[in-house]
C-alpha positions as CSV (number, residue, x, y, z in Angstrom):
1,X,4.0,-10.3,5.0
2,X,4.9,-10.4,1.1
3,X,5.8,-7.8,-1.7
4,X,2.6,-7.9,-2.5
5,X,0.8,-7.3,1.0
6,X,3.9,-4.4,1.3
7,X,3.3,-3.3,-1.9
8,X,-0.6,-2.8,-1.1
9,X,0.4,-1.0,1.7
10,X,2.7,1.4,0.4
11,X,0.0,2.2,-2.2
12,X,-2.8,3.1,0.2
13,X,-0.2,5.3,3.0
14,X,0.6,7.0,-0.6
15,X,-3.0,7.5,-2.0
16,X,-5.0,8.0,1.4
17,X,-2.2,10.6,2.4
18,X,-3.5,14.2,2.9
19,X,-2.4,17.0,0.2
20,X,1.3,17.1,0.8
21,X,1.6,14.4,3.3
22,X,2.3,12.0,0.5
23,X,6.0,11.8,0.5
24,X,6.2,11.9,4.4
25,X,3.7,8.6,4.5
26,X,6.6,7.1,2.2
27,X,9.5,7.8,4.5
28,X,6.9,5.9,7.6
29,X,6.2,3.1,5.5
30,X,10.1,2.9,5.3
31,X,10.5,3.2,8.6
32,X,7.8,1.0,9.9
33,X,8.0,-2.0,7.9
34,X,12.4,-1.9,7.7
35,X,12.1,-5.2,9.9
36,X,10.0,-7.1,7.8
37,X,11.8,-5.8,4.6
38,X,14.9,-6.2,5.7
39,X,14.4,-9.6,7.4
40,X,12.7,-11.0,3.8
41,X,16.0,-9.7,1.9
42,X,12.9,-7.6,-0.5
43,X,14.2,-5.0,-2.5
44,X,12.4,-1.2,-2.3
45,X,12.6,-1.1,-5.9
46,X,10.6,-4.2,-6.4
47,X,8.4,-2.6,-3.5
48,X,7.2,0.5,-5.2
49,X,7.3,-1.1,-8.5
50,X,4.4,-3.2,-7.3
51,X,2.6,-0.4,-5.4
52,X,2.1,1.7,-8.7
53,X,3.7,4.8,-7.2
54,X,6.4,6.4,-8.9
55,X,9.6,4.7,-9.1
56,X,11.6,7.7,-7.5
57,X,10.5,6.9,-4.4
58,X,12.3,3.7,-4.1
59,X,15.6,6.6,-2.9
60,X,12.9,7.8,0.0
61,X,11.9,4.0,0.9
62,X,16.0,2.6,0.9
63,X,16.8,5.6,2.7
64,X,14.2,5.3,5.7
65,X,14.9,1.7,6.1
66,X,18.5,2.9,6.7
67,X,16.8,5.6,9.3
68,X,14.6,2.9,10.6
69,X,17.8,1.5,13.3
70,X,17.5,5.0,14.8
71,X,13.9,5.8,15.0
72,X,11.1,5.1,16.1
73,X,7.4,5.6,14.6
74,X,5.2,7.4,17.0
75,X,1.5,5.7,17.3
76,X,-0.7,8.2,15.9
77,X,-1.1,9.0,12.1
78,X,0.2,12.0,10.2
């Protein structure tokens, strides 16, 4: 998977989120694609740069990769 197929990603968890739901899909993207991120050396910033969400979030996604070595994503949507 590549920044771009990440970023896409990240953009649609974002957008397709319910009302208020938005910020938690960010911290599961983090935490669901740390192994590919972190494996590929990509940066978050460059991440939500391409995905055309706000640049803030790059904190939330850095942060949940961090989180990622201690939890796990549970199977069903929010």
């Amino acid at each position: 998977m590549n920044l771009n197929d990440l970023s896409r990603i990240l953009n649609e968890m974002y957008s397709n989120a319910p009302e208020g739901d938005q910020v938690a899909k960010v911290h599961l993207f983090g935490v669901k694609y740390a192994e590919c991120i972190l494996r590929n050396n990509y940066k978050a910033t460059e991440i939500v740069r391409l995905s055309g969400i706000k640049p803030s979030y790059a904190t939330e996604v850095s942060n949940e990769i961090k989180l990622s070595k201690y939890v796990v994503p549970q199977d069903h949507e929010l």
